[in-house]
C-alpha positions as CSV (number, residue, x, y, z in Angstrom):
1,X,143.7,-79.4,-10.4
2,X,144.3,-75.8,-12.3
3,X,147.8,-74.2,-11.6
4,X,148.7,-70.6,-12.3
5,X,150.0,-70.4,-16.2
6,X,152.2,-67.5,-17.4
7,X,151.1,-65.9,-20.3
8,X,153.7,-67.6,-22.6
9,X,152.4,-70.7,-22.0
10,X,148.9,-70.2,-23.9
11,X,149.8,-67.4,-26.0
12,X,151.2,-69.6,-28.9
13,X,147.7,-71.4,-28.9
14,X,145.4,-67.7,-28.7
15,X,147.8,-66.3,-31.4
16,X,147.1,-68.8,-33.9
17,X,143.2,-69.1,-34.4
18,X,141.3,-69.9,-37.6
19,X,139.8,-67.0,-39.0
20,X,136.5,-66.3,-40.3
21,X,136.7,-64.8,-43.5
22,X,138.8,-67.8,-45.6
23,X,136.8,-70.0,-47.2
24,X,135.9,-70.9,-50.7
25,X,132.4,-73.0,-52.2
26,X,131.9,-75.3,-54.6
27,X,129.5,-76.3,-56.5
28,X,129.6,-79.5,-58.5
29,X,128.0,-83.1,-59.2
30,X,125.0,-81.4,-60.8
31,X,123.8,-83.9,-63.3
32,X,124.0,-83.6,-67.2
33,X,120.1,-83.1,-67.6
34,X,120.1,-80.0,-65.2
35,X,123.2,-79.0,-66.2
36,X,121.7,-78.2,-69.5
37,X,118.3,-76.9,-68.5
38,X,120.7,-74.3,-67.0
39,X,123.0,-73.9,-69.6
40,X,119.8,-73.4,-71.9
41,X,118.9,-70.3,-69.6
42,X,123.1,-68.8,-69.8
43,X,124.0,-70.4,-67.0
44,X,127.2,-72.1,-68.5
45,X,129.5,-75.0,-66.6
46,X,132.7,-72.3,-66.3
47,X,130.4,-70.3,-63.8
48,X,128.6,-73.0,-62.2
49,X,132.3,-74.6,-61.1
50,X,133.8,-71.3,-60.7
51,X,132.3,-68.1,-60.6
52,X,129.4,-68.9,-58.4
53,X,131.3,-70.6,-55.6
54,X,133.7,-66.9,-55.7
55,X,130.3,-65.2,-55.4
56,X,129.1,-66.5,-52.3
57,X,129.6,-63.7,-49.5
58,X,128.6,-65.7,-46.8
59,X,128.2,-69.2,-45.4
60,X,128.2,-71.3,-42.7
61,X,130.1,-74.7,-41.6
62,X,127.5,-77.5,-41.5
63,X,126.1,-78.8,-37.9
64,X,124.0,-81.6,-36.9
65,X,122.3,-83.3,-34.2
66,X,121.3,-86.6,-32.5
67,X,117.7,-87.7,-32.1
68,X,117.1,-89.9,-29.3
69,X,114.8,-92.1,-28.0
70,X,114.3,-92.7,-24.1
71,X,113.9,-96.4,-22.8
72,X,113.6,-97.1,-18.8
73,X,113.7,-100.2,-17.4
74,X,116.7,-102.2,-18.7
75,X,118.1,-100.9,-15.0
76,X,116.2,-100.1,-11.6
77,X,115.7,-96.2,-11.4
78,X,117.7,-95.2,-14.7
79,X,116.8,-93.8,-17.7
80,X,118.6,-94.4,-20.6
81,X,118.8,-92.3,-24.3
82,X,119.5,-93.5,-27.9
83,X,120.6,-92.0,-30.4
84,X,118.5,-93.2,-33.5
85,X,118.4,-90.8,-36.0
86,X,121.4,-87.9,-36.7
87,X,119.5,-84.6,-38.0
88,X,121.6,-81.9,-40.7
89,X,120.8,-78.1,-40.0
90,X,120.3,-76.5,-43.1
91,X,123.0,-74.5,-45.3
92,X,122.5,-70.9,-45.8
93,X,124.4,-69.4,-48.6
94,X,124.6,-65.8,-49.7
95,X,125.8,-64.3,-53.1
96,X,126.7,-61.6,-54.7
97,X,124.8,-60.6,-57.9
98,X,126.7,-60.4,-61.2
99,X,126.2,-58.0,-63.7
100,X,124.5,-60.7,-65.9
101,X,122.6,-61.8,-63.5
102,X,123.6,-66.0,-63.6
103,X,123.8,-66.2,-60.0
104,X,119.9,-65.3,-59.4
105,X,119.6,-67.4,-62.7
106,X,121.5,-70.5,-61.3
107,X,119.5,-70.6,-58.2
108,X,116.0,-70.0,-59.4
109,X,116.0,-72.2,-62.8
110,X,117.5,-75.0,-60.1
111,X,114.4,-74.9,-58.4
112,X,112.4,-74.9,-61.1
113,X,114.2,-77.7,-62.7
114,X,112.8,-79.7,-59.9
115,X,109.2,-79.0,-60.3
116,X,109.2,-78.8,-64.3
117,X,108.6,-82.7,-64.9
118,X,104.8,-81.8,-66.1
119,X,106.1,-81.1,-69.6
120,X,104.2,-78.0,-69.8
121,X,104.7,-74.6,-71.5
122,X,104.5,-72.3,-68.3
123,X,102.7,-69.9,-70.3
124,X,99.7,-71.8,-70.5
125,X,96.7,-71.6,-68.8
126,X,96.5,-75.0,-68.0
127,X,99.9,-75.0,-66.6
128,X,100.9,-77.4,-63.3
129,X,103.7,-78.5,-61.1
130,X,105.2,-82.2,-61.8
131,X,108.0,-83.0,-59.3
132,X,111.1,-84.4,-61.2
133,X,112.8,-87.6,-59.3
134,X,116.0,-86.9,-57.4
135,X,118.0,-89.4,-59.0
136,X,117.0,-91.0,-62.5
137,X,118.7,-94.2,-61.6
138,X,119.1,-96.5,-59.4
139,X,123.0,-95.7,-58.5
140,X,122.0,-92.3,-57.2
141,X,124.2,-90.9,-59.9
142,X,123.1,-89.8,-63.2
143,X,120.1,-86.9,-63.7
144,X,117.8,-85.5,-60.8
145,X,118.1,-82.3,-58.9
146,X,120.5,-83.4,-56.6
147,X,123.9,-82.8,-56.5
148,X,126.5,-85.0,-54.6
149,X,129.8,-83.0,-55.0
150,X,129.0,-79.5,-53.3
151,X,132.0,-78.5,-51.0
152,X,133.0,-76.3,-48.7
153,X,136.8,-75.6,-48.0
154,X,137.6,-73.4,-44.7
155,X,141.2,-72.7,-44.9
156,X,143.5,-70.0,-43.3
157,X,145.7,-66.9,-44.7
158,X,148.7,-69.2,-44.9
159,X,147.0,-72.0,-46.5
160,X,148.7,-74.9,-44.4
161,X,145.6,-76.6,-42.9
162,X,141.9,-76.8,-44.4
163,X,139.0,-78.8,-43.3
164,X,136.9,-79.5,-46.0
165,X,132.9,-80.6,-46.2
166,X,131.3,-82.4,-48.7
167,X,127.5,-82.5,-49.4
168,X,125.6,-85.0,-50.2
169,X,122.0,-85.0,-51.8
170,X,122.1,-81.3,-51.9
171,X,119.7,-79.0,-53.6
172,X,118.2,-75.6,-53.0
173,X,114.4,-75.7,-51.0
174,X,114.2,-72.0,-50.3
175,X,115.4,-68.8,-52.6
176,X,114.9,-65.5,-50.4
177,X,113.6,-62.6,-52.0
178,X,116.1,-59.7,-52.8
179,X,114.9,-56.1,-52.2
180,X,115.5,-53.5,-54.7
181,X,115.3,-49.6,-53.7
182,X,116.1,-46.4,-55.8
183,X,118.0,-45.0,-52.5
184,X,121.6,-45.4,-52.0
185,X,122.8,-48.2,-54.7
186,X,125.0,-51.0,-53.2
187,X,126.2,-54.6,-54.5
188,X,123.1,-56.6,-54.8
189,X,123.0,-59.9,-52.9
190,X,120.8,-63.0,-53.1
191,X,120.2,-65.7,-50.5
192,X,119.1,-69.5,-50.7
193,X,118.9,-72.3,-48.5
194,X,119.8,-75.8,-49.1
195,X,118.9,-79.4,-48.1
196,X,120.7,-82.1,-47.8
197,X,121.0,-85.6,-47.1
198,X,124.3,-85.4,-45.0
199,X,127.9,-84.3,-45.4
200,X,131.4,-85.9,-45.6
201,X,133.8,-84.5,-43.2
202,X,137.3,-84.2,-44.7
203,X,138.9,-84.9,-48.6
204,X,136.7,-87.7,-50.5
205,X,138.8,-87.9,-53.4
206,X,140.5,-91.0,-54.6
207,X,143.4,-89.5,-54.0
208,X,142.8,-88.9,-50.2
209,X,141.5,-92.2,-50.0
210,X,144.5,-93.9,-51.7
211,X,147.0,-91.7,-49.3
212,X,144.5,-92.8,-46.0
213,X,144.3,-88.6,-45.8
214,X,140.4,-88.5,-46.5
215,X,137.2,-87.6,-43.8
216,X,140.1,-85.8,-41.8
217,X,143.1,-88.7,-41.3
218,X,146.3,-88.0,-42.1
219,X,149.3,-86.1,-40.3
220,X,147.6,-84.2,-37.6
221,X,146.0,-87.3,-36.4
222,X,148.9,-89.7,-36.5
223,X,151.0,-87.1,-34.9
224,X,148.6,-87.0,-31.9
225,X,149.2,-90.8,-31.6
226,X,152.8,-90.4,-31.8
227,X,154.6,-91.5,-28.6
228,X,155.8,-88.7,-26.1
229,X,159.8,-89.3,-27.0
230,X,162.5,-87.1,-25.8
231,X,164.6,-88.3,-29.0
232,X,162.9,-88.4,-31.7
233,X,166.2,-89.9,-33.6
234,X,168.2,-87.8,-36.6
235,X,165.8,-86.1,-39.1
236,X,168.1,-87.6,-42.3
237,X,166.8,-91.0,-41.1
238,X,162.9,-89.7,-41.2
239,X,163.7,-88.1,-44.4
240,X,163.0,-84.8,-43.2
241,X,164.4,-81.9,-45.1
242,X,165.7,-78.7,-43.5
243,X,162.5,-76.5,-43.5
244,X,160.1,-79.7,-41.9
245,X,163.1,-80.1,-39.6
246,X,163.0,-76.6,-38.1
247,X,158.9,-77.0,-38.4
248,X,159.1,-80.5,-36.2
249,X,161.5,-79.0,-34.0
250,X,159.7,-75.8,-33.2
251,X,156.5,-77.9,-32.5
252,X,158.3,-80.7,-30.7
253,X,159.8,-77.4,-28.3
254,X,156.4,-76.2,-27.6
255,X,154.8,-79.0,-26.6
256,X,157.3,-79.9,-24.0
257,X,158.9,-83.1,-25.7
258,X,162.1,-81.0,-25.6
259,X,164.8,-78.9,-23.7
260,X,166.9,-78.4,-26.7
261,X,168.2,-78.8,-30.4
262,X,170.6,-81.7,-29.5
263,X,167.5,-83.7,-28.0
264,X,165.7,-83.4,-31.0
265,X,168.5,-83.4,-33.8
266,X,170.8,-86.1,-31.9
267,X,174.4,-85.7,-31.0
268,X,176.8,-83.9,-33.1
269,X,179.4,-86.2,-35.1
């Protein structure tokens, strides 16, 4: 039942939320065909995996939802739901416009990338739409308008945690237009919307995998499993140095596992 808390109790927890305004985007995977339809236009790989991800003054973490399906019957008087399909919102991103103009380039030669299988000059008369295929092969890997690395890391000012999204299947279905006006000149912004096929929670590199610290596993999880001990044994033996010691100890003191130092560090010799 709810008990009367001091302030100190929860103020460690309401002093340490994530902020809003770190975050970083990434744009990769694009396939070598588009890559070069772009980099015909000036869009170049060094701003593709750099520059436009810098650009982007606003985006969103990814959601989803469950689609279910109701059934009655199985049981007398209850109805039961399903879940049968899981739906992806989709990703609204907004830029910044460089000087040069790649980031409105980048976008809209994308989405014309995907309609320009027809192998038509657009300036003819007898011009049409031919929609290219997502993937060129079978492994889902090589050409296409899809893009399979596209990331988005949320982080915070100090840089120790990050969660981390990965897109897959993603490509650009909407580019908004971008009023112009002779009063008051400010930064000129561009925004697009993206599809995609689904996302990866957490790090999907082999690295992460080979260290079991991809799709969000790793310290913070095994420490949640770790048993409530009031001795936690020396920190030589874990091969804790002196800055993780303090970290472990001031975390092990806040969460109640300890009373003091001695618990945590063992007896003195």
């Amino acid at each position: 039942m709810p008990s009367p808390k001091k302030i100190s109790d929860f103020k460690p927890l309401f002093t340490n939320l994530a902020q809003s305004s770190h975050y970083q985007v990434y744009f990769g995977g694009l396939s070598r065909e588009l890559t070069s339809y772009l980099g015909q236009r000036g869009v170049d790989t060094r701003f593709i995996g750099e520059s436009a991800g810098l650009l982007c003054s606003s985006a969103s973490i990814p959601g989803s939802s469950l689609a279910t399906a109701d059934v009655a019957g199985n049981f007398m008087g209850v109805a039961e739901k399903f879940v049968h399909t899981r739906i992806f919102t989709q990703l609204d991103l907004e830029f910044y416009v460089d000087s040069e103009y790649k980031m409105i380039k980048f976008l809209e030669h994308w989405m014309e990338y995907a309609t320009s299988g027809s192998g038509v000059s657009e300036t003819e008369d007898g011009y049409f739409y031919r929609m290219r295929y997502p993937y060129e092969d079978k492994n889902r890997q090589n050409g296409g308008y899809k893009c399979n690395q596209t990331k988005i890391v949320k982080f915070d000012r100090d840089y120790k945690n990050e969660i981390e999204y990965t897109f897959i299947g993603m490509f650009p279905i909407n580019l908004s237009s971008t009023p112009v006006s002779y009063e008051g000149s400010q930064a000129l912004k561009v925004s697009a919307s993206f599809n995609f096929e689904r996302y990866i929670p957490g790090k999907t590199s082999s690295k992460s995998v080979a260290q079991k610290t991809n799709n969000n596993k790793g310290e913070s999880s095994q420490g949640s499993q770790e048993p409530n001990d009031r001795f936690l044994g020396p920190p030589k033996e874990r091969g804790l140095n002196s800055q993780q010691t303090l970290d472990e100890l001031y975390r092990a003191g806040r969460e109640g596992r300890i009373k003091s130092a001695t618990e945590f560090i063992g007896p003195l010799q």
